[in-house]
C-alpha positions, 0 to 999 in steps of 0.5 A, a space after each residue: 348711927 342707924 336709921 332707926 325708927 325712933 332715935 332722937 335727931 340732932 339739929 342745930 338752928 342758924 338763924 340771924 333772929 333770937 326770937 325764932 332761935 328761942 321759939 324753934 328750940 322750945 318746940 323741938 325740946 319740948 317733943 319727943 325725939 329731937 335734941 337742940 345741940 346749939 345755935 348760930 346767928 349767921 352762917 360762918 358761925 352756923 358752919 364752924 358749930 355744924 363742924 363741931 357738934 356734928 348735928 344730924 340736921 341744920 335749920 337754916 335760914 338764908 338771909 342774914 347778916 355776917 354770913 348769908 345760909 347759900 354760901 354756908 350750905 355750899 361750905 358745908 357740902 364742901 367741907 363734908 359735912 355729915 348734916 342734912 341742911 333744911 332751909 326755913 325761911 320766909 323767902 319762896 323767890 326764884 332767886 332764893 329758892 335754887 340757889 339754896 338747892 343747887 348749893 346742897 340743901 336737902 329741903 325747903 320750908 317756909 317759917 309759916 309751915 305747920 309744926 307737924 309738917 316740920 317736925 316730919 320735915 326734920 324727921 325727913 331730912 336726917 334720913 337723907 329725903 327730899 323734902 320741898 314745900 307745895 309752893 317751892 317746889 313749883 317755883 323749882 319745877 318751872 326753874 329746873 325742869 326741860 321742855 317735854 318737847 326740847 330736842 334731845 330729851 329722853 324718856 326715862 327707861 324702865 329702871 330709871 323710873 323704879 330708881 326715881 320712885 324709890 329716890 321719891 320715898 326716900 330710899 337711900 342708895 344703898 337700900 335701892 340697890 338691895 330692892 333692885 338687887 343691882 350694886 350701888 355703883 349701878 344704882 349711881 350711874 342710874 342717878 346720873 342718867 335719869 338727872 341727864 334725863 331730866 335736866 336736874 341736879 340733884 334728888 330734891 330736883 328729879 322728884 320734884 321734875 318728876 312729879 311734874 312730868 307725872 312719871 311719880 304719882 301716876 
């Protein structure tokens, strides 16, 4: 299915809560552009429908009983699944937030969000972008980032830093590649330098790195 500006996103909510289920999928159904395939109280069972309704986003939350959202990201990136996770939840911890990254998520949402920020937020992360509130992508970047002083730590070159720009507005690998006018294979390779480069993992944490060390939004 294209990318195209106004095709409705799918999403399933996982959520231990009925209350937050009810209240999520009444303001996702009542907008324009947006679809509710289904629910799950935890997340063994929020994997196994993923699998099976094939939503374009997974809401997420992390702690729940009968299956806690890190281990469910983590299967689902295992079992290759085509869903975007994005966390929502109530917890901005140190040892909340970066697992959930590490495991797969490609965002981060507190429940107090603004309903425009996480409709935006949705939208976002069906793409494939980043998407990290203010105050957890703080906490990332004291977590992830190196030391501008550590040894071995290497300035981004010219095209790493282009590659990382356009990661930062969301730009998929192979649009990047036809930007540069370079194959996907080198814009991957270029991933793997700049993450090496800056201590990371993943896109949600080199934009967030990036943003810090003020190579993006300078």
């Amino acid at each position: 299915m294209g990318e195209q500006a106004g095709r409705t996103v799918t999403l399933l909510l996982v959520d231990d809560h009925p209350v937050v289920r009810d209240g999520l999928r009444g303001m996702f159904e009542s907008s324009p552009g947006f679809r509710v395939l289904g629910e799950a109280p935890n997340g063994v069972d929020g994997v196994e429908l993923a699998l099976r309704l094939d939503p374009d986003v997974v809401l997420m939350d992390l702690r729940m009983p009968g299956g806690d959202g890190v281990a469910a990201i983590a299967e689902l990136v295992r079992r290759g699944a085509r869903a975007k996770v994005l966390v929502l939840t109530t917890y901005d911890t140190d040892s909340d937030t970066l697992p959930a990254i590490e495991a797969g998520a490609t965002g981060y949402l507190l429940k107090d969000a603004p309903r425009e920020e996480l409709f935006t937020a949705v939208r976002a992360a069906a793409q494939g972008r980043a998407v990290l509130s203010p105050a957890v992508a703080s906490r990332l970047v004291s977590r992830v980032r190196a030391p501008l002083s550590a040894p071995g730590v290497e300035p981004l070159s010219a095209r790493e830093r282009e590659v990382l720009e356009l990661v930062a507005k969301g730009t998929s690998n192979r649009e990047i590649a036809k930007d540069l006018f370079i194959s996907e294979a080198t814009v991957k390779t270029h991933l793997t330098h700049l993450y090496a480069k800056l201590g990371v993992k993943d896109r949600a944490a080199a934009v967030a790195v990036g943003y810090d060390r003020h190579i993006l939004g300078a």
